[in-house]
N, C-alpha and C positions, 0 to 999 in steps of 0.2 A: 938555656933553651931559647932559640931564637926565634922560630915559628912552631905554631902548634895549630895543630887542628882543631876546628871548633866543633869537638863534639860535646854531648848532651850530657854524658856520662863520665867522670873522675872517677879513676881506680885508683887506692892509696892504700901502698903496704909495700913489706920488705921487698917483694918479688912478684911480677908478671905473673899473674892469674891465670888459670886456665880458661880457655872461651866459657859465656854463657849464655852468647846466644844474640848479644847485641854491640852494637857498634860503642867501643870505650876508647878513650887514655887515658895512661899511665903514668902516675906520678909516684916515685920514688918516696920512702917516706922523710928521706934524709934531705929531700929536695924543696920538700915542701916552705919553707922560709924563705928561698932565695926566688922562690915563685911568682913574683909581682908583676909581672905581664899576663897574669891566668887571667880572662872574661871576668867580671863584675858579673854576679848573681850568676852561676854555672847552675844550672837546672837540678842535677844530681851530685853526687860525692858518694862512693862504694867504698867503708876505709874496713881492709883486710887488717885485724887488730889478733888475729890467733895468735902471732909471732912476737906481738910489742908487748911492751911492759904496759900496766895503767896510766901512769905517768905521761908515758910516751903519747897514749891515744890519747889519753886528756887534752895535752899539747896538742895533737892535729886537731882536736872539736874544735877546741878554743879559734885555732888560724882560721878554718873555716867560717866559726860564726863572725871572725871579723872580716872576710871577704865577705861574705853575702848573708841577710839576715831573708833571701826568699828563699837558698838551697833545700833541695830535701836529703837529708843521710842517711846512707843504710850501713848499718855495723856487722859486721861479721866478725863475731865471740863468742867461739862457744862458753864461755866463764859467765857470761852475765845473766844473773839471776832475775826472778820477778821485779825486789826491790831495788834492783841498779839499771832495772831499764825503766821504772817509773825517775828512778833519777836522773838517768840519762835525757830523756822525753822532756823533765822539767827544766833542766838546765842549759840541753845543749837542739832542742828540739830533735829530736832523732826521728826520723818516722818509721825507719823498722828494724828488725833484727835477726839476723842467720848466723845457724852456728857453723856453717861451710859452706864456701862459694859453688852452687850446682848452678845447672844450666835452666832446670824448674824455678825453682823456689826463687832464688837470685831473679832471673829472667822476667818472672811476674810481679815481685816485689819493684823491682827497677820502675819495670812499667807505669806499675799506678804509681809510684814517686813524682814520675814524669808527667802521668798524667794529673796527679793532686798540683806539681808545679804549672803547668797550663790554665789548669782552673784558678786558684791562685793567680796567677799573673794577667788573669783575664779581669779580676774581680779588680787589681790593681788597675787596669787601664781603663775599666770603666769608671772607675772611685776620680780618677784625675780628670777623666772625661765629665762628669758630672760637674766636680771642684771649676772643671774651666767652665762650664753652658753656664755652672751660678753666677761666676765671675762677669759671663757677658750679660746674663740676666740683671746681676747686680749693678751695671756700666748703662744697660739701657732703662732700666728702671729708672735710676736716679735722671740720668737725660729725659725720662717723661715724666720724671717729679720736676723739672725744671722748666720743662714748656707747661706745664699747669699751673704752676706759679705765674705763670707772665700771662695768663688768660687775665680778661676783665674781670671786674668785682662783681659785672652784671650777671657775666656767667658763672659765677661762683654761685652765686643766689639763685639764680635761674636751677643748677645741681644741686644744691641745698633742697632747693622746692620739691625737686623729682624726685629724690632719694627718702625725701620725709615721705610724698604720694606711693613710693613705690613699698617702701617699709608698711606704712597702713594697709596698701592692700594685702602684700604679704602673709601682716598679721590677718586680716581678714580672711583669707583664704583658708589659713591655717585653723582660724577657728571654728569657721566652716566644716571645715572635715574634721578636726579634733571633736567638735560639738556633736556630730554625723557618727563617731566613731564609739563615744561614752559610753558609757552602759548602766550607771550611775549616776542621780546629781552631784554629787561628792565628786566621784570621779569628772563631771565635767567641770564643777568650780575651779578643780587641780588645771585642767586643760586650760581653761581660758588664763588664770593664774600666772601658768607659766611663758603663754604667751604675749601678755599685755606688759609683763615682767620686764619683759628681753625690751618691749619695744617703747614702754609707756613708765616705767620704772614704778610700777603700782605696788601696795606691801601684801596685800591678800584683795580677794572674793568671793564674795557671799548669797547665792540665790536663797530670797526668802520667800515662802507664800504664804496665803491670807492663810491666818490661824495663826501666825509667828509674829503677830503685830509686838509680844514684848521683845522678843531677838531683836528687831528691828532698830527698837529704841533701844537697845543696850548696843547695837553697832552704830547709831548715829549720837552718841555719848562720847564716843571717841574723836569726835572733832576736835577737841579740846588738845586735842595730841596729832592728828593728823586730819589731812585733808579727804572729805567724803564726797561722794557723789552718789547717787540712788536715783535710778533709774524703774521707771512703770514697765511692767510685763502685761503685754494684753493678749490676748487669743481669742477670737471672736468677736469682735467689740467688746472683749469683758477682761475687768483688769482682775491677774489671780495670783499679782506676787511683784516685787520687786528684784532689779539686779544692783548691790551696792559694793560700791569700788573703792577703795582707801588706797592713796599712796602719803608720802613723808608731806608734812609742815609745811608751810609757805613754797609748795608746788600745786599751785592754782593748777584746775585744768582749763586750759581754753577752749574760746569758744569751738573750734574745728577740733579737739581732740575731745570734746562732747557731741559734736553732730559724729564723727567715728565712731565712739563705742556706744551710743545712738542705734548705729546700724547694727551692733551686735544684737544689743538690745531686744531689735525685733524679730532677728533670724530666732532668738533663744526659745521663745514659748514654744514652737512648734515641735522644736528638740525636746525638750522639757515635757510636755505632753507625749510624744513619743515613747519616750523612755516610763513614763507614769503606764501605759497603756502594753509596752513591752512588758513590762514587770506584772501587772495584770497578767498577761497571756502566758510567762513563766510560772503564776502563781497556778493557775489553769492545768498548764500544762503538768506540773508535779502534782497536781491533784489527780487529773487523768491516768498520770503513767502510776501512784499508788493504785487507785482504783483497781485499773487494770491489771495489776500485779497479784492485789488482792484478792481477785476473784479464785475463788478453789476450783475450780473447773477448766480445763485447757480452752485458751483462746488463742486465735492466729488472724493474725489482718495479712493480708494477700495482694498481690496486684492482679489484673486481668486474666491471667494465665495460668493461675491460682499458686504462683513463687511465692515461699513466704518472704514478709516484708517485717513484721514483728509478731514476737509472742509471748504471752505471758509466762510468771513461773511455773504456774500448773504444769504449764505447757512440758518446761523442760521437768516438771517430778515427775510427768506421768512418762516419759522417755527414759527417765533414769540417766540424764542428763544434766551436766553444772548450766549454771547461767550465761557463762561465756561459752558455752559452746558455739560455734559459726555453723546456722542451718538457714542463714540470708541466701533467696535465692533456689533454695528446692522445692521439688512439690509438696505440696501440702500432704497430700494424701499417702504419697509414697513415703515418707518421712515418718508423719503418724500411725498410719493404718496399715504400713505395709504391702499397699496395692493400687492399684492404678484406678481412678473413677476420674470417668468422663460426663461431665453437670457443661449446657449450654447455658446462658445469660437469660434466655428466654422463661426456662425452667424455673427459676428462683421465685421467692425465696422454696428450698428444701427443706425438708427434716424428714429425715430417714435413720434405722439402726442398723448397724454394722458391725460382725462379732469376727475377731481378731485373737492371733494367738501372739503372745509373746515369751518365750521359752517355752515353760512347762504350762503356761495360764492362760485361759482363754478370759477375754474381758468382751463386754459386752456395751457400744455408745452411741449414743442416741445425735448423731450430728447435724446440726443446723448450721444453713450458708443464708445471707443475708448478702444482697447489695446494696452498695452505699455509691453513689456518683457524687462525688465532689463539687464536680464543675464540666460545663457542655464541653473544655476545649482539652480535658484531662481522661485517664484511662478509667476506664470502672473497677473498683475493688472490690472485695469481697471481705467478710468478717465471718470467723468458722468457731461454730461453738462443740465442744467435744464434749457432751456430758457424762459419766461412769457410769452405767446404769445396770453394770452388772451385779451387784448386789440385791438391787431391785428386783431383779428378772430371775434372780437367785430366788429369792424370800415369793416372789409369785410363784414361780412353777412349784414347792414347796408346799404351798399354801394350794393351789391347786391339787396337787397328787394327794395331798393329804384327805383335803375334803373328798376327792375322786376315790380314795382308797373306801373311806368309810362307809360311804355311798355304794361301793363295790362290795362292800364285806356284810353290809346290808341284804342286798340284793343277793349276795350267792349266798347267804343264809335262809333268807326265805324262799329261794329257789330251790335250793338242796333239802329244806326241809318235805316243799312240795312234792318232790322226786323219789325223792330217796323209799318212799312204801309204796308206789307203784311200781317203782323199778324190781325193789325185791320180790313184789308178788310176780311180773313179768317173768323174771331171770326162774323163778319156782316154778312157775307154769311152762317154760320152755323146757327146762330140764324133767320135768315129766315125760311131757311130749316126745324129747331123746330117747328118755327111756321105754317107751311105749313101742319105739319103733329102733326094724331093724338094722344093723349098722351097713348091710346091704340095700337095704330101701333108698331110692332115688331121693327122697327126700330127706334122709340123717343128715348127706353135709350141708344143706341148706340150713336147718335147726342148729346146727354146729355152729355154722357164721353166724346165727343170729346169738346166741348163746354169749360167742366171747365179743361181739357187740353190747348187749347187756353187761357183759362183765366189764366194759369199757366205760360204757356211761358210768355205772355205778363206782368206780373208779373217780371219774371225775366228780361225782356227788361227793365223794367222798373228799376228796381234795379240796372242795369247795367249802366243804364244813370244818376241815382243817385252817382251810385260811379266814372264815370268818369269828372261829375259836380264839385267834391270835388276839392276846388281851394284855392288859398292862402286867411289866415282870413283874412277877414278887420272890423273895429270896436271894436278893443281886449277892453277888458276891466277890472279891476284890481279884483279879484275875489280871495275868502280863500276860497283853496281846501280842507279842512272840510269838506262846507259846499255843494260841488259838490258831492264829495263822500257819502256824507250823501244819498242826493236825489237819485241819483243811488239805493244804497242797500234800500231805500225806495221804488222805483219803483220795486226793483225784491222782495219786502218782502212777498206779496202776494205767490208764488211758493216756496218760502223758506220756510215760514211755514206752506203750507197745505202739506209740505212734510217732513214736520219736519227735517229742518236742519237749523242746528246751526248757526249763523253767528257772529263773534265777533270782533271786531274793538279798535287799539291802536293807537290813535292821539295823538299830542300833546296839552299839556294844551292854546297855546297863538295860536294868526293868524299865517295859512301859505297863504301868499298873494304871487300870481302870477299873471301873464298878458295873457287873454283867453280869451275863447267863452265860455258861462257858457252851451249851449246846447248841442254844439259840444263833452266838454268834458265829459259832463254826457252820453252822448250817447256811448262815448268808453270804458267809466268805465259797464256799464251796459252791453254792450256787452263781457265785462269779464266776468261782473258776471254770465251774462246766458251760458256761457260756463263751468261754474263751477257747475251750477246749474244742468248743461244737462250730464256731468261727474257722480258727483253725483247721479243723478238721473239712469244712467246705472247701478250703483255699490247697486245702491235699486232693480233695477229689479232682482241679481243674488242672494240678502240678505237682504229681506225686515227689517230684525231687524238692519238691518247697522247706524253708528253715521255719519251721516255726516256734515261735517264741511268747515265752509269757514271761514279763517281769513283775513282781511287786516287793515297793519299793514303802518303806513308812518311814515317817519324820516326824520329831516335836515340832512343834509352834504352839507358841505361847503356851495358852490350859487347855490345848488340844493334842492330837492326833492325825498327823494326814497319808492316806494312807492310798497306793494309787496303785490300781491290779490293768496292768496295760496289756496290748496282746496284735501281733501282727494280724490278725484274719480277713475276712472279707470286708468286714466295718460295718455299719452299717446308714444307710439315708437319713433325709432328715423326718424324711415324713414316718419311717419306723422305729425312727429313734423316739418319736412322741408319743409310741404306743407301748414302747417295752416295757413298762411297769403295769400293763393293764392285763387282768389276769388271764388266762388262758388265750395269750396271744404269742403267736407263733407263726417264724417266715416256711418253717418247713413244713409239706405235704402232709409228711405223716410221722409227728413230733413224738419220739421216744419219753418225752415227759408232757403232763398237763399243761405248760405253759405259764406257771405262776411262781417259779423260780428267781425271776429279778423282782417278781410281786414280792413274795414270803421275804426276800433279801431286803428289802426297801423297808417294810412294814416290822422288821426287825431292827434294822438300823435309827429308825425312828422312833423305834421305843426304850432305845437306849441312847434319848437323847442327842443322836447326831444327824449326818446329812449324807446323803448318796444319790451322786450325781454321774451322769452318762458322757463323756467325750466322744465323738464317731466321725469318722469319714470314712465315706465307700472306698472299697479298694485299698486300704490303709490300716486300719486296725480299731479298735477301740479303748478307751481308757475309763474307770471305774473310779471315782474319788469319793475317798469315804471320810468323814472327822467325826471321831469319840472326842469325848470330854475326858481327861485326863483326870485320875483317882485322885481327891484332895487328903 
């Protein structure tokens, strides 16, 4: 072959390939030997081996890798398994493998070949490009070790001198900010150490202070083995420690490499005292941040705007929140309190209660803001104290109602007893009078209205001696409050469903056995209910298509009972919420009951040892939360 074209690409096998898409030639495989005119390092080599023996392709690797040890080869076989192209790869560097020449496969393979040999022979001419810049690096180097040589002796010493000055300041700098940087004395001894090391060939360093007087003498004991220096530490005009320096034997320091570390010397106290008074402020501050942590009550420090900026753990138990939770940067208020309060600077310090729901629980805290000014040229902060105080408020209104009741049951006792023998002689003497006259007489309906007037009073007298009757149970008896509750919402089912409202109830599967009055109780549950019922029933008068709903719901906790009779109706205010336990009080005109039905409910639940409390909002509904003592 006498000329060839120089392309990129060798094809090698019995027979002319089918196109694949890129510019090739063709070499015979029989030809291959007589081939010594081919390019040094041909970029690629394609050897079609479907048709050769192994042998055969062996032979063409081999010629190849001894033409050019940059070519990349692609083989096409389909015979070659995982482990003969791991062989191939080690022996004859292959870079890839097709089991048939396509226009795809072939095509892209080729390509990155070509392109791995580009990179590759880039990396080669940098590698020689380098090899020659060292070479002239190397030529001028030595030509400027030669004209350094031929300087005077003066300027030899003259760079001597500089290079010592420039090495001390060096080291000086260094120790400057290594000293600047410590956080420890420990850790600065290491600092200064390592740099007097590099430059003063010192063995160790030692900062001692007053109180260490024996250290001292057991470090200057070592003379005996090595060379000391000790140095006075003053701060104030007051010396509070020495700095002692040991390097090897019979290396004096001189005089100028004692005025040098001289100079450290004096920079050290300030550092040295620094870091004494940093470690104070860390000690402070981990005393602070426990405090603060400590405290059972939610705390929050604020910036001006009242972001939070930190908060205690309380903080995050009373959220029901981990510690890492990210709340850097919200409001305070909306965060804790779930609601927006707008407090000016001027206002402070506050302390106001704020009652909050969260799920099913209303909590009740008493929060105090505090400002703290830092500094005239810094933002005003604020420090929020969240106190719990819904137990408190708990155990007061409790203690209130209770004295209220008794007080109440007092008073409608010796009222009713007042009442009660005038009334009947009244209500005797009117019914005479009826009877005296005729049922045509202008005057019978008038005696008639007075009549069931009297029968009304006396009614209430009556109710009134009922409620102050109510005494301590005797006879308890062990009772599954189920099956109370059941009977209840069975006595008011009648009114629930000629009014169509819903009633729906979640118990638990097993007994909840407590120690009661089974009449008593169902009496106070049913008087919830009819209050739910008579709620509802107002929210029908304004919306006959209205859903109304009653749910009661009871759960264990702990040696209790909780037990929650809710209800969609009108709800009620706050200001008639502080009256519904007071007897004969009533929002309607003209109340089908006496009005002492959450009275009687209250005064019963309390005398079986538990608690009955109100939830309300207008327009929204009410809820009844009651807790027995669970039967031991």
């Amino acid at each position: 072959m006498s000329q060839k074209p120089q392309s990129d690409i060798y094809v090698i096998g019995p027979s002319l390939p089918s196109y694949f898409g890129l510019e090739f030639d063709f070499l015979h495989e029989h030809e291959i030997l007589s081939e010594m005119d081919l390019p040094q390092n041909t970029p690629c080599f394609v050897v079609d081996a479907n048709e050769l023996s192994e042998q055969r392709t062996e032979q063409i690797l081999s010629w190849i890798d001894l033409r050019s040890n940059t070519s990349q080869v692609i083989l096409i076989d389909r015979r070659v398994g995982p482990s003969e192209k791991v062989s191939l790869v080690n022996d004859h560097k292959v870079y890839g493998f097709c089991p048939e020449v396509s226009e795809d496969t072939t095509r892209l393979l080729a390509l990155k070949a070509l392109e791995k040999h580009r990179l590759e022979q880039q990396d080669r001419d940098l590698v020689q490009l380098i090899a020659n810049q060292n070479d002239e690096l190397r030529r001028l180097q030595a030509e400027l070790d030669d004209r350094i040589l031929k300087r005077s002796e003066s300027l030899k010493q003259s760079q001597r001198r500089l290079e010592t000055s420039q090495q001390r300041i060096k080291a000086l700098h260094e120790c400057l900010i290594r000293i600047q940087q410590a956080t420890s004395v420990s850790e600065m001894e290491r600092f200064i150490n390592d740099i007097l090391t590099e430059f003063f060939a010192v063995e160790w360093v030692r900062i001692v202070f007053h109180g260490q007087d024996f250290l001292l003498e057991q470090l200057q004991k070592a003379k005996a083995i090595s060379e000391i220096l000790v140095l006075d530490l003053t701060y104030s005009q007051r010396d509070f420690g020495w700095l002692v320096i040991s390097r090897k034997k019979n290396s004096r320091f001189r005089t100028d490499e004692k005025q040098f570390l001289r100079q450290i010397a004096d920079v050290l106290p300030l550092s040295v005292m620094r870091l004494t008074k940093l470690e104070q402020t860390e000690t402070l501050k981990q005393q602070w941040e426990a405090t603060f942590d400590a405290l059972s009550f939610p705390v929050a420090l604020t910036d001006s705007t009242f972001k939070l900026a930190r908060m205690n753990r309380a903080f995050f138990r009373a959220l029901g929140l981990e510690v890492s939770s990210d709340l850097v940067s919200k409001n305070v208020f909306e965060t804790f309190l779930g609601k927006k309060i707008r407090l000016r600077a001027e206002d402070l310090p506050i302390r106001k209660e704020v009652s909050i729901t969260r799920g099913e629980t209303q909590f009740d805290y008493q929060v105090h803001v505090l400002q703290i000014q830092k500094s005239l040229d810094r933002d005003i902060s604020f420090v929020m104290m969240f106190h719990d105080i819904t137990e408190q408020n708990r155990l007061q209104r409790r203690l209130l109602e209770s004295s209220k009741m008794a007080e109440l049951g007092t008073i409608s006792s010796s009222i009713a007893h007042e009442l009660n023998n005038p009334m009947g002689g009244m209500l005797n003497f009117i019914q005479l009078i009826k009877m005296d006259l005729d049922s045509k007489n202008d005057m019978y309906s008038d005696v008639e209205e007075m009549e069931n007037a009297a029968h009304r009073c006396k009614e209430i007298v009556e109710n009134l001696l009922g409620f102050s009757r109510l005494g301590r149970l005797e006879h308890e008896k062990s009772l599954d409050l189920r099956e109370i509750l059941k009977q209840a919402v069975k006595i008011s089912e009648l009114q629930t469903r000629s009014r169509n409202i819903h009633v729906e109830y979640d118990f638990p599967d097993e007994d909840c056995p407590i120690e009661g009055q089974f009449n008593y109780l169902s009496q106070a549950f049913q008087n919830i209910l009819q209050n739910s019922v008579e709620s509802i029933m107002a929210r029908l008068s304004q919306d006959p298509h209205y859903d109304g709903q009653i749910r009661i719901e009871l759960k264990p906790r702990n040696n209790q009972y909780l037990l929650t009779i809710s209800d969609n109706g009108i709800g009620m205010s706050e200001s008639v919420k502080t009256k519904a336990f007071n007897p004969l009080f009533s929002t309607k005109p003209n109340p089908p009951h006496a009005g002492l039905g959450l009275t009687v409910s209250y005064q019963i639940v309390e005398e079986h040892k538990g608690s009955l409390e109100l939830y309300s909002q207008a327009e929204v509904g009410t809820s009844a939360k009651i807790t027995l003592l669970k039967a031991l």
